[in-house]
Each structure stands twice: as structure tokens, then as C-alpha cells.
N, C-alpha and C positions, 0 to 999 in steps of 0.2 A: 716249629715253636710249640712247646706244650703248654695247654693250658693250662686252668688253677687247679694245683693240687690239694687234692684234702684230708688232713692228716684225723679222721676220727674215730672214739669208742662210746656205742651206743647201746646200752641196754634197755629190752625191753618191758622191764616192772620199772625204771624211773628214767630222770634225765642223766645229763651229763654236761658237763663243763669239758672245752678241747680247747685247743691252741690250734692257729690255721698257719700256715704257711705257702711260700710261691716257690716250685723250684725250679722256674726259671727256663730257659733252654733244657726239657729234658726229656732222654727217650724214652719215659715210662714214671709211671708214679706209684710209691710203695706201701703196701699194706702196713695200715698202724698197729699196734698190741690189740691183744684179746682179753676182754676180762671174762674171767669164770661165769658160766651160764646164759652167757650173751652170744649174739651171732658174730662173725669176725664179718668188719666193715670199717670201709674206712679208705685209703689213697684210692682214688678214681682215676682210669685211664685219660687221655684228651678229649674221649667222648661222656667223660665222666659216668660210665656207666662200674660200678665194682665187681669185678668177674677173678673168679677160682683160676688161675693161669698155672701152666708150669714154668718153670724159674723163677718166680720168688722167692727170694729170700727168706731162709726160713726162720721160724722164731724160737729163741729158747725160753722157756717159759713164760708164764699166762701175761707178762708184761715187760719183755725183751722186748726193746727199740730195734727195728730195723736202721741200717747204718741207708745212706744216702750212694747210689752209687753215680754221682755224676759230682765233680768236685766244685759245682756252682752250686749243690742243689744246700739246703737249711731243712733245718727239723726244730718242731719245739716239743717237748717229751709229753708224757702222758702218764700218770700216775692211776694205775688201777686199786677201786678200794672196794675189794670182791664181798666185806660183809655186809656193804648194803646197796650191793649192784650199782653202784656209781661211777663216774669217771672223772676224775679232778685234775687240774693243770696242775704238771709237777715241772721240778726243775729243766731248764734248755739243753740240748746238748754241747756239752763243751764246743764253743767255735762257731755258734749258729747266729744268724741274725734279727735281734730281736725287734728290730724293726721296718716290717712288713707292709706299713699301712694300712693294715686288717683289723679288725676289731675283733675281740674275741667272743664270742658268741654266746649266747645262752640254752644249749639244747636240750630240748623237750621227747618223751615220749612221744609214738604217735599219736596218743588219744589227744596231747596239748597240743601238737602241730596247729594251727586255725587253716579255714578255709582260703586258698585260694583267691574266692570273690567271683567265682560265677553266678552266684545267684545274687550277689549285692551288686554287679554289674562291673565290680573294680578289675576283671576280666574283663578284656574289651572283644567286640566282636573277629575282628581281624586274627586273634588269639586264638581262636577256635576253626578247626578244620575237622573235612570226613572225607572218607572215600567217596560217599557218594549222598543225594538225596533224593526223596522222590519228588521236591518242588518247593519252590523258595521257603516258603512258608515253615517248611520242616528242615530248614537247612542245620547245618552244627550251630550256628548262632542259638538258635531255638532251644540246644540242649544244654538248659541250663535250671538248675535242682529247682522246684516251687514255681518256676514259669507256668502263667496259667494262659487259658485259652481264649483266644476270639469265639465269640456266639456262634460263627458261621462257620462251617469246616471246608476246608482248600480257599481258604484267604492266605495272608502273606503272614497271620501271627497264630501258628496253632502251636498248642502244648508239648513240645519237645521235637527231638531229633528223631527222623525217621529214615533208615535207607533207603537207596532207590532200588537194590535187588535184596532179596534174603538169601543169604551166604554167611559162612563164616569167614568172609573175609573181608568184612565192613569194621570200620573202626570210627572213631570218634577223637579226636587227637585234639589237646590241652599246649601250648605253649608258653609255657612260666615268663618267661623271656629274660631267664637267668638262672646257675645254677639253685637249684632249689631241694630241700627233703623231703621225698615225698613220701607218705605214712598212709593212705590209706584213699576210700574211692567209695564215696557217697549215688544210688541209683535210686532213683524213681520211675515210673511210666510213661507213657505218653498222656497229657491229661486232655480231655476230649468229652463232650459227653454225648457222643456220634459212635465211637470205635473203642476197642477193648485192647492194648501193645503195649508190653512191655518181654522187657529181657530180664530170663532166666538165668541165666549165666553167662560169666565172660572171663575174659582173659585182658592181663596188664603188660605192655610193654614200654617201654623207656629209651630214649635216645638224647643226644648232644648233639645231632647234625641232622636229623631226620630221614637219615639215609642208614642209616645202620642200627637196627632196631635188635633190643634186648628185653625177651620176656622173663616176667617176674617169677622165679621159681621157689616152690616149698620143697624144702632140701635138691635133689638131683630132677627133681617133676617140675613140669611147668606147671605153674600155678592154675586155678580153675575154680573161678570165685562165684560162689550162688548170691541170683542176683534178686529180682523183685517176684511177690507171688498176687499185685493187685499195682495198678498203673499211681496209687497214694503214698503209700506206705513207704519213706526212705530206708532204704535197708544201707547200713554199713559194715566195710568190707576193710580192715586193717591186712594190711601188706607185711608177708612174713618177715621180713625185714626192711627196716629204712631203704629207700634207692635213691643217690641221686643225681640228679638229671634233670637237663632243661625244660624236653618233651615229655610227654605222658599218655599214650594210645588205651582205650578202652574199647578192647576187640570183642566184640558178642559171640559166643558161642549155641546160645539155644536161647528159644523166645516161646511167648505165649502162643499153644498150638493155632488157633484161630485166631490171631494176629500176626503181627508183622515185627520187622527190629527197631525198635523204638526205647528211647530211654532219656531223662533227664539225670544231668548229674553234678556232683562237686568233687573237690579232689581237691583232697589236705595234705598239707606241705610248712616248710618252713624256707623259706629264704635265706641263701648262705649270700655272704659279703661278698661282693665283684669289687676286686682291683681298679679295674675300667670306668667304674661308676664311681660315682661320688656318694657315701653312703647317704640312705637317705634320714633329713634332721626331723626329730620325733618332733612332732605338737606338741604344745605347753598343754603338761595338762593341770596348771595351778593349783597343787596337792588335791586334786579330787579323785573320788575313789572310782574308778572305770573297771567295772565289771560288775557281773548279774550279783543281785540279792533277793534271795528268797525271803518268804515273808520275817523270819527270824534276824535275818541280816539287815533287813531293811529296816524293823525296829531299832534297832539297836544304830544303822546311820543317823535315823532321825533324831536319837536320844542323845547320838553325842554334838548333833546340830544344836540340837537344844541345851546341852551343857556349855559350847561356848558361844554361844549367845542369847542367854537368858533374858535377857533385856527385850529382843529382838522377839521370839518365837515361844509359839507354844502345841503341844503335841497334843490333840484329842482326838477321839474315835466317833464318826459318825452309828455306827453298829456292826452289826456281824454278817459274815457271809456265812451259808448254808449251813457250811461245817465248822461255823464258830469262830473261823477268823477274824479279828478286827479290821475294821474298812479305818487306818489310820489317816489323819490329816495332819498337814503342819502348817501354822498359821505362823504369817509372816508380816509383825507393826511393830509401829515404834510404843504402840500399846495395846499387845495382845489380850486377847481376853476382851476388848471394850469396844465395843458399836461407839466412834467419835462423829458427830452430828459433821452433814458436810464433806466425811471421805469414801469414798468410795470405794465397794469389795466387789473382788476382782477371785477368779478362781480358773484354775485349771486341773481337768480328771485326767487320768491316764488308767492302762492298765481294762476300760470296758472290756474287750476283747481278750480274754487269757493269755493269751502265745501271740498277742501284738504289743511287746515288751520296751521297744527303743526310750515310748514314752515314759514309760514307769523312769525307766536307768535315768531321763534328762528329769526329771523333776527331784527326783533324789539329787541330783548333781549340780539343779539350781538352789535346790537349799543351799547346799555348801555355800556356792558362789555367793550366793547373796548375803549369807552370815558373815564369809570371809570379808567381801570385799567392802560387804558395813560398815564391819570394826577399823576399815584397814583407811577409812574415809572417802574412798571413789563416792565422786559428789553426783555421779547420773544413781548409782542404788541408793541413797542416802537419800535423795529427794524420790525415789519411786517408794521405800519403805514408809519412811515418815508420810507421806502423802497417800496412800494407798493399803489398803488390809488386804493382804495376799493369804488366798489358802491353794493348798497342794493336796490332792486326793492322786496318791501315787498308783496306787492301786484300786480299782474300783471291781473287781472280778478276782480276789486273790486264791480262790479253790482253780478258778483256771489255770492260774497263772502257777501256783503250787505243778500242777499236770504236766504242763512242757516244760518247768523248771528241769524236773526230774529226766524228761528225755534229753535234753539238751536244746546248744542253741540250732543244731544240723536236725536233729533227726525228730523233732517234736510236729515235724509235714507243714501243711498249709492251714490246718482246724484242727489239731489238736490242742484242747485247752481253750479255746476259743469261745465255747461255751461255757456256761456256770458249774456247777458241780448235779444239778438237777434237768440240766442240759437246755437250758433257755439263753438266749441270745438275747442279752439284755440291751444292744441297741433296736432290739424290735417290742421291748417290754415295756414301755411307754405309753399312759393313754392317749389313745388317738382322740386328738383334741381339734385336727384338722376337719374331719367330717362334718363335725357340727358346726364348726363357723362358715364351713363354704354352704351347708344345707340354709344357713341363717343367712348369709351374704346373696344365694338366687332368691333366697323372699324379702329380700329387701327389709332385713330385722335387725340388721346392724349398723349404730352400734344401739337405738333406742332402745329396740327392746331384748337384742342379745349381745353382750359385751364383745367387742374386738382384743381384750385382753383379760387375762384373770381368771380364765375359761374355766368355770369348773369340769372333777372329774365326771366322766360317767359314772351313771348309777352301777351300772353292772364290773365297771373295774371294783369295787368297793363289795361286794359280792364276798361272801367267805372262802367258794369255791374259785373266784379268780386265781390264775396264773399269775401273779406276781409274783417276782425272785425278791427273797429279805435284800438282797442286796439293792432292786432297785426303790423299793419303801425306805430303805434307808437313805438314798438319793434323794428321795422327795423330802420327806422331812429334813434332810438340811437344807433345801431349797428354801424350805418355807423359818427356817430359824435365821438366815443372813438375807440379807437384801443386795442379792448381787446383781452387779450391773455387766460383767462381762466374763465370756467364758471362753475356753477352746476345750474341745474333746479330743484328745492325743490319740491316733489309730496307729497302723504300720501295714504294708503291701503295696503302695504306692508312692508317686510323689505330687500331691497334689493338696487342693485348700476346695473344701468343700461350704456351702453357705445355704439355709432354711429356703425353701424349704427343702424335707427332703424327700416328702409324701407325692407322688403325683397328682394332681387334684383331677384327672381324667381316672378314676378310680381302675379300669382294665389296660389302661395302658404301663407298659413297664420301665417307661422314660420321657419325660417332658418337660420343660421347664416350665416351674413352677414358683415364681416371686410373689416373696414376702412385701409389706406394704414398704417395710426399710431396705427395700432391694440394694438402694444406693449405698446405703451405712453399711449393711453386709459385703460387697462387693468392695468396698473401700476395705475392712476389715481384714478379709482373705486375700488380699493383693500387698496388705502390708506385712502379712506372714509371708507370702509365694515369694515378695520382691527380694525380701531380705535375707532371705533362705539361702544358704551357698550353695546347695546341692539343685534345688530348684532352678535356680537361676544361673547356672554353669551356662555356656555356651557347649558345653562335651554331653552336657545332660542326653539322653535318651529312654525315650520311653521303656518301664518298665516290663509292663507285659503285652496288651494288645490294647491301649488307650492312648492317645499323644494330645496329650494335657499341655502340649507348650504350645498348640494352637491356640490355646482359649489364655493363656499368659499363668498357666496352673492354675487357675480356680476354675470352677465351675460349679454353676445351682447342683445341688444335692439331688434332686428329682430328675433334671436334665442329665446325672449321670445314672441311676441306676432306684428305686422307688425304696424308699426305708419306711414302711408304716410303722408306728410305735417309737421315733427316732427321739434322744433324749434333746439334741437339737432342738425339733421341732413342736417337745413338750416343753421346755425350758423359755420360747417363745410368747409360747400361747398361756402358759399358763402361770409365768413368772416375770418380771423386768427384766428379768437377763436374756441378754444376746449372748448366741453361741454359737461359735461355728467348728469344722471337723478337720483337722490338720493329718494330714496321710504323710509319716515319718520320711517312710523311707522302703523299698521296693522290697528289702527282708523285713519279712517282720519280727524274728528274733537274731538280729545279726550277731556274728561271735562277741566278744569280747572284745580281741583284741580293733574292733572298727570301732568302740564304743569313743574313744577320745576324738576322731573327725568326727561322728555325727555330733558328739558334743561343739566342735567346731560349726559344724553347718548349722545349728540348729540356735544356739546362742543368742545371737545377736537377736533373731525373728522373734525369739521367748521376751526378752527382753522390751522389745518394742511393740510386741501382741500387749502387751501390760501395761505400756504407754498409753492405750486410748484408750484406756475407760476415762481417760481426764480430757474426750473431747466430747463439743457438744454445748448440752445448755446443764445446769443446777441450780440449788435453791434450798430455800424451807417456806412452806408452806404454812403460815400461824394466824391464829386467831384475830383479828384487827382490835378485840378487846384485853385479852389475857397476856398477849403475845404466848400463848403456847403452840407448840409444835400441832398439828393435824395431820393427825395420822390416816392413813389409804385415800387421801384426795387425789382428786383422778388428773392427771397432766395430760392436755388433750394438744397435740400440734396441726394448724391447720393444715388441709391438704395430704396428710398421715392419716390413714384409718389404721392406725394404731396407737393404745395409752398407755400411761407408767401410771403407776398408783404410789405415794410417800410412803415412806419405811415407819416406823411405828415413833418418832421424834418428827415428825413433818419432814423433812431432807429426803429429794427427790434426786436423780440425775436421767437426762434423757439423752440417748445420743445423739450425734446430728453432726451431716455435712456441714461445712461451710455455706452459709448462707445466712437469711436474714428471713426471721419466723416468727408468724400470730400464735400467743401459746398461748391458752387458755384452763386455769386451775380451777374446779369445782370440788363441793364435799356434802356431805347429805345434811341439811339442814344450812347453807351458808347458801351466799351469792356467788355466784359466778364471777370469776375478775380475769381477766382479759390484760396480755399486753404484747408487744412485741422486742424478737431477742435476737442480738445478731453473733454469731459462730464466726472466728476468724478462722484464718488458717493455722496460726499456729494453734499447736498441740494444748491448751488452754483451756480450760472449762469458761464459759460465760454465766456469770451470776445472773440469777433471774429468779426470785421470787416475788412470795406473794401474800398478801393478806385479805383473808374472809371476813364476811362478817354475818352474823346468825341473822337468818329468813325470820325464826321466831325463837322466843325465848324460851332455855330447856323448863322440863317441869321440876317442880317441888322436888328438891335436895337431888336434882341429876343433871351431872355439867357434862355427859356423853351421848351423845344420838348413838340411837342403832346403826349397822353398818347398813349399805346400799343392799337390795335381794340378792343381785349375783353373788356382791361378798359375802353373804349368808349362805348361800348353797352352798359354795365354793368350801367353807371350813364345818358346813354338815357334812361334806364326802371325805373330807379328809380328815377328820374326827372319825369317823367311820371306815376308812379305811386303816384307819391305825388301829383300831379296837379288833380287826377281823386278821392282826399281824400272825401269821403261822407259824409253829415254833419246828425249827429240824428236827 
């Protein structure tokens, strides 16, 4: 019985449209037309490999059909259209059958082919084989493009595939586990920061049974592809021609001299349609647009967001990154533009990290969703809109993110882009606000005489010569223009929910845990992202790179996994009402494209419901017992919390909070202190709880405002002063 045969023509400057066909019982499968300047490819033998044979049929010119020599076998023709290297489905041949079961296909050049999914895991380990290792840890699992390293070397998780002798005749062998197109072979090193391996060059082979191997030749030569020249650096390697085939061997031929054969990798391909399988049903992806946008394109989603649903949204730019790009946001109410006394703002960043992209692509793709499904009356967004001031900071690092745009979603490595344009890491550009509360918490100064919130900055962040990135000043001052009560920071390289703090407060050590006074509230928070997560919560799930995050249920304290001084988490904390916490996408951090509609799937629902609890808890407004006006920055103190919220500039406060039953006490400089108690159900519900002051003494002569407390006086000298010392690119 021969297998699927495949009738196609593929040029290398574009795609090509084919017709596929089965023929059935047959002893050989026939080469299709040639179009001008293209390589001849196309019918694959049983082992689906395409080989130069004698007896084929020959062809008379550049798009002569070969006839079928077996009289069961069908042909669907092929129209070559040589002025702009394409290939289009043209008429059947008289007598064939046009119904196959097959779908017809959409083929791509190699540069479109997408990855495989070795490095986003959709490659499963079993998938992966080698000749040999030198010890579990380095097994073919291991080799896989961006895998990063265990701390410790000869543990079970180090950075790539290693052989266990050096020879040329080690290979690293790929199993599609279907015919597939394969266009080209993504390497990297072994990543380690013990040993220096990587491969210099190698060779491709191809099979359909694993037993009959065929290398990848340029013209009559076997191929002989130069490989890496530093263990970081993805170097890609396009295949002189399309092959294809089930299997995929990556044979080393020469390596780094004072190293070993070591190599991580991907391997781009296209999936052709199996007979056997039942094709697989695309995801809804409810007209949204799934794919990367540069900063240009991403303007332009958000403007047409905002053209159909004007009502709903509104576009403005906190300021500019280094080189002048706007940090855009998109505000999402049923009355944008307006602080409504009572609701509460609610925000998500994406994009800190440059070349950690998933988050940017889902916030652009919640706009959509949630303008669509607005207008369309889905009553859970209608009541999250109306009830809630959503902003979206899609991008918060855009010179980064410009950087590995450019190289792509393969080859932009592990930290390229990942940085600012001035090469600052702006989750460590943060004032460390941590130091001085734990120095003021061992003297016993908190919160009397030094606030447990509202922390101003240091003197020296505020410094002309300080290190601050325009981009993360611009942070802060939006911090300080909304009164937000909840946040998530969108990362990618993992899969995990990270929660404040994320400092270690053992200042030499490089890992501890280290809770926030709202341990519970945050740990409730990151359990409601991890739970709801599809990828997180998979039973198939496996650890990324050398962490297993499904011990801990995917969350874990920020500090207990790795120490982030300057982390905007942990300034967002201390020095604002907002809770936030770190959500790790997804184990690529710039996945292709074509994955972008599942992680929109995995990721949905968690978006959705991370948004949901800024409405739990307690709220209120906080007003005068004489004027009834609002009072603004009164302190909301909850017993047993050594931590406070201060009211938004109309008195309207919100404080999170488990479930439970709590003495809350509101104070304001110059009023009395008024005490009561508020009980939090379980459901998802804000519990009303205010309150009213009444003035200690009576203001002076024509002034109805007391000065603010000293902290809040320090607090807006440093950031008066850190704005005046703003640097210009």
C-alpha cells in the first residue's frame, strides 16, 4: 500500500496554492510540473522523501502534467504562473476525483512555515530522540531552542542536548508525527554558565520510517549548514529546498573546539493533511486580529478599537520611551475620560520586558473582545465595563519591543529586546521602597512614625543623575494620576503567577520568601489567574525549563523564586493602593504567530476574571460629617493588616480583602477617627463601608483644607522633584 501522495510546486521568492490527492494502491508516486526558477518538487515516494530517480516520467514543458501510471491512481492539475513565481490550482484532469477528503492547502515559503513547537513545548518529549547522551539531564528532551538552565550543572535540567561521544555521527532526531514541510532548522548552544558547547556545523537528513534516511542536498552535494559561533545567538539555517517528511535528523558535523556536541534547536515546517486523521478544527478566533504588531500596527488596532466603540473607549498616551515612542493606553468605561466616585480602576501592563511579547498581542486582543462583545450585549462584559475603568498599557518597553520585532518571533534569542533602548531593565528600575520599611519595621517605627504605605521616594532616586528610564517616570506618574486598585504585570518564559513581594528582605540571600502584610489577598489573586489558566492548569502541563511550578499549585512568592530589587510589583505596593501581581504567559516568550489564537484561548478567561476582583473586598467614601464632602487621602487602616489605603481625591476608597469579618478604621488629619466593622462575603461583591469625620478643630480664617499628613508631604516633594529632573533623549 502506498502512502499519501503529494502532488506539489513550490517556489522559493513566494507561496503557492496546490491540489493534494491519494493515489491509492500505488507502486510509486509522480513528480508534479516545474515552474520557471523554482526547484522541481513535489510527488513523494512511501517514505515521502522527493528524490531525482531514473524512470520518471518525463515532462514536456515548464507545466506538462505527468499522466498517472496506475489506473486507480487521480491527479488534480496545477497551473504554473511563472511571472510572479506562484502556483495556482488549475483545472482537474479529465476523469479524476475530485473528492478526496483533503483539504486544500495554503502553502507558504519557508520563511512562513511556523515552528514546529519545541521551544513552546507543543513538541512533546517522547517526539524527540538522539543517538546518544552524556546523562539525563542532556538528554534530546533538553534540546530544545531558549531552554534555559538549572543553577547547578549535572542535575536532570541543563541547557540543551549534549552527546555522549563526540563524532560525527550523533544526531538529534525531530518526529512531526505526520507528513510535514519542512523549510528550514533553527540552532543555538548549550546554555550553561559552567561550560562553553555549541555546534558549528551540521548536516540534515529526512525520513518516513526512521530507517531509511535521506540527507538534505544543495544541488548533487550533501548539504553542510554553518551552525552557531557563541552558545546564545539562534542562527538560522533555510533548507535548499522544501522536504517532506515525517522525521527530521540534525547531524553535527564540527563543534566548538574546547567544547563538546551540544545544541538547542527548532525546526520549521508546515503540516500537510493526513487522510487518516481527522483534520484538526481551528479555534474561534471571534474576528480578532492574531498576529505581532509593531508599534505602527498596534496604533492603528487601537484607533480602530476606538472608532467602533466610541462610547466605550478612549486612546491616550502616558509619554514617550527613549526614542520617542508613545507608551499608548486604551481606556475601557462606560464613561471614559471620567474618575466615577465609587468605581473602581483596574489596569493591566504588558510589553516591561521587550521580546516578552504574548502579553502585548492579549491586551490588544482584549480590546477587541471586549468592545465586540459590549456592543454585541454579553451581560458578564457589560457589567465588568459599566462597573469598572479598565486601562491597557500594551506596551510598556516599546524600543524593546521595536528590537526583536525586527528579528523575528525565532530568532530575536532569550534577551534580545528585553532591555530599554538605554539598556536598563525596567523591572529592576523601581525605587526600592522595600529597604526602608523593613529598616523602619526592626525599629519598631511603623506605622507611627514611618508609614506602612505611601512610602515616599528616596532622596537619591530623585537625583538628576539617577538611572531612571523615561519610560519608567512615565509609570509613575500615571500611577499617581489614577487611583488604581489592581493590577497584573504581563511577563513570558514561564508558566507561572507570581505575588509581592519580590525583594528578598534577607538582603544577601538570592531566594526567600518573603510576605506581604496582604499575603492572603495576593495568594487568593495569583491562584485566581494560575486556576483559570488553560495552559497552567492542563493535567499534560510540564515544566518549562528547570522550575516545577505545579508543586506550588503555579504561584509562588516573587522573592521565594528568584529576588527582583526595584520590581514595579513591589513599588506599586508600597507606594500606591494598587495590588499587583506578575503573570508568566507562557514558556516562549515571543511565540509565532500562528500559536497566538490558543494562547488567546488559554489565557481569556484568567484576563477576564483577574478583572473581576478589584470588586472584592470592602469600599466606601469617606465625607465630612458637616459638608458631606468627599475627603480626600484619609488613611483606611484594617485591624490586624499592617497595611493602609489612603481615598482617591473625591473620598472613595476600596480595600481588598478576603472573606471575612473586619474592624476598619478611617482617620484624616484634622478629623476624628471613626471606627467600625465590615463583613466581606464570598461572593465576588464589594461590601459598602463608609464613613464620616468630623473636624478635631475648626479650619482658620477663609480655609476649608488642612494640610496633608508629613509622609504625604514628603511623598509629593520627591515626586515634584523627580519630575522636574525628567531627562530628555
Amino acid at each position: 500500500m502506498c502512502g499519501l501522495c503529494v502532488h506539489l510546486c513550490i517556489s522559493l521568492t513566494e507561496g503557492c496554492r496546490g491540489h493534494w490527492g491519494s493515489l491509492g494502491p500505488c507502486s510509486r508516486c509522480f513528480y508534479g510540473p516545474q515552474c520557471p526558477g523554482t526547484p522541481l518538487y513535489g510527488v513523494l515516494t512511501t517514505h515521502g522523501v522527493p528524490i531525482t530517480a531514473p524512470g520518471v516520467p518525463a515532462l514536456r514543458g515548464p507545466c506538462a502534467r505527468p499522466q498517472p501510471q496506475h489506473p486507480g491512481g487521480s491527479w488534480f492539475g496545477l497551473k504554473c504562473v511563472t511571472h510572479t513565481h506562484r502556483c495556482e490550482p488549475g483545472p482537474a484532469v479529465p476523469g479524476t476525483h475530485q473528492n478526496t477528503g483533503l483539504h486544500t492547502p495554503q502553502c507558504h515559503t519557508q520563511l512562513s512555515c511556523p515552528p514546529l513547537g519545541l521551544e513552546s513545548l507543543r513538541v512533546q518529549d517522547s517526539q524527540l530522540r538522539a543517538s546518544s547522551h552524556k546523562r539525563y539531564g542532556l538528554g534530546a528532551h533538553r534540546g530544545r531552542l531558549n531552554i534555559q538552565s538549572g543553577l547547578y550543572d549535572g542535575d536532570f535540567y541543563d541547557g540543551g542536548w549534549c552527546a555522549g561521544q563526540e563524532d560525527v555521527g550523533q544526531w538529534l532526531e525531530v518526529d512531526a508525527r505526520g507528513l510535514t514541510n519542512f523549510t528550514g532548522v533553527i540552532t543555538q548552544g548549550l546554555n550553561s554558565i559552567w561550560t562553553y558547547d555549541w555546534v558549528t556545523s551540521y548536516k540534515v537528513q529526512v525520513s518516513n520510517d526512521t530507517h531509511t534516511w535521506h540527507p538534505c542536498r544543495n544541488g548533487t552535494e550533501e548539504a553542510v549548514f554553518p551552525g552557531n559561533q557563541d552558545p546564545e545567538t539562534p542562527v538560522l539555517n533555510l533548507l535548499p529546498q522544501p522536504v517532506v517528511a515525517r522525521y527530521l535528523r540534525i547531524n553535527p558535523q564540527s563543534w566548538f573546539p574546547n567544547g563538546t556536541v551540544c545544541l538547542r534547536a527548532e525546526v520549521l515546517g508546515c503540516p500537510l493533511p493526513d487522510p487518516n486523521r481527522p483534520p484538526r478544527q481551528p479555534l474561534p478566533t471571534a474576528g480578532l486580529d492574531f498576529r505581532h504588531h509593531n508599534h505602527t500596527e498596534m496604533r492603528k488596532l487601537m484607533k480602530r478599537v476606538n472608532d467602533e466603540c466610541p462610547n466605550i473607549t478612549r486612546v491616550y498616551s502616558i509619554g514617550r520611551s527613549y526614542l520617542g515612542l508613545k507608551m499608548y493606553v486604551m481606556e475601557i468605561s462606560d464613561n471614559p475620560g471620567m474618575h466615577e466616585v465609587g468605581e473602581p480602576e483596574f489596569r493591566y501592563v504588558a510589553g516591561m520586558h521587550g521580546n516578552e511579547v504574548l502579553g502585548r498581542e492579549l491586551l490588544l486582543n482584549l480590546m477587541e473582545y471586549l468592545c465586540r462583545e459590549f456592543r454585541a450585549g454579553n451581560p458578564r462584559v457589560v457589567q465588568l465595563v459599566t462597573q469598572t475603568r479598565i486601562h491597557l498599557l500594551p506596551s510598556m518597553n516599546p524600543d524593546g519591543y521595536e528590537t526583536a520585532y525586527k528579528l523575528g518571533s525565532e530568532l530575536s534569542g532569550w534577551a534580545m529586546g528585553r532591555w530599554t533602548y538605554e539598556g536598563i531593565d525596567l523591572n529592576h528600575n523601581f525605587a526600592d521602597l522595600n529597604t526602608a520599611l523593613w529598616d523602619a519595621e526592626d525599629n519598631d517605627l511603623v506605622p507611627h512614625e514611618f508609614p506602612n504605605h505611601y512610602i515616599p521616594i528616596p532622596e537619591y532616586y530623585t537625583f538628576a543623575n539617577a538611572t531612571v528610564a523615561p519610560e519608567t517616570r512615565a509609570v509613575i506618574a500615571w500611577m499617581q494620576r489614577f487611583p488604581f486598585v489592581l493590577s497584573a504585570n504581563l511577563h513570558g518564559g514561564e508558566l507561572v503567577v507570581t505575588y509581592p513581594f519580590d525583594m528578598t528582605r534577607t538582603y544577601w540571600k538570592a531566594r526567600e520568601p518573603t510576605p506581604t502584610a496582604d499575603d492572603g489577598v495576593f495568594r487568593w489573586l495569583a491562584a485566581v489567574y494560575a486556576t483559570s489558566n488553560r495552559a497552567m492548569a492542563s493535567e499534560q502541563r510540564r515544566l518549562c525549563h528547570h522550575e516545577d511550578f505545579t508543586r506550588y499549585g503555579n504561584v509562588i512568592n516573587g522573592a521565594d523564586w528568584h529576588t527582583v530589587p526595584g520590581s514595579m510589583n513591589d513599588f506599586s505596593y508600597l507606594h500606591t493602593n494598587c495590588f499587583e501581581i506578575t503573570v508568566e504567559l507562557s514558556c516562549d516568550k515571543f511565540p509565532h504567530a500562528s500559536e497566538l489564537p490558543a494562547e488567546w484561548e488559554n489565557n481569556r478567561e484568567s484576563l477576564l476574571l483577574y478583572m473581576e476582583q478589584v470588586h472584592r473586598g470592602i469600599k466606601g467614601v469617606v465625607r465630612d460629617g458637616d459638608t458631606e464632602e468627599g475627603i480626600a487621602n484619609a488613611i483606611i487602616s484594617v485591624d490586624g493588616i499592617n497595611h493602609d489605603v489612603r481615598t482617591a481625591s473625591h473620598g472613595d476608597y476600596w480595600r481588598l480583602l478576603n472573606p471575612g469579618e473586619y474592624e476598619v478604621t478611617a482617620r484624616a488629619e484634622g478629623y476624628g477617627a471613626a471606627t467600625r466593622r465590615c463583613r466581606v462575603p464570598f461572593e465576588n461583591v464589594p461590601t459598602p463601608c463608609g464613613f464620616r469625620l468630623y473636624r478635631t478643630r475648626p479650619p482658620g480664617r477663609g480655609r476649608h483644607r488642612l494640610p496633608p499628613d508629613p509622609p504625604l508631604r514628603l511623598q509629593r516633594q520627591r515626586l515634584r522633584r523627580l519630575r522636574a529632573h525628567r531627562r530628555a533623549p
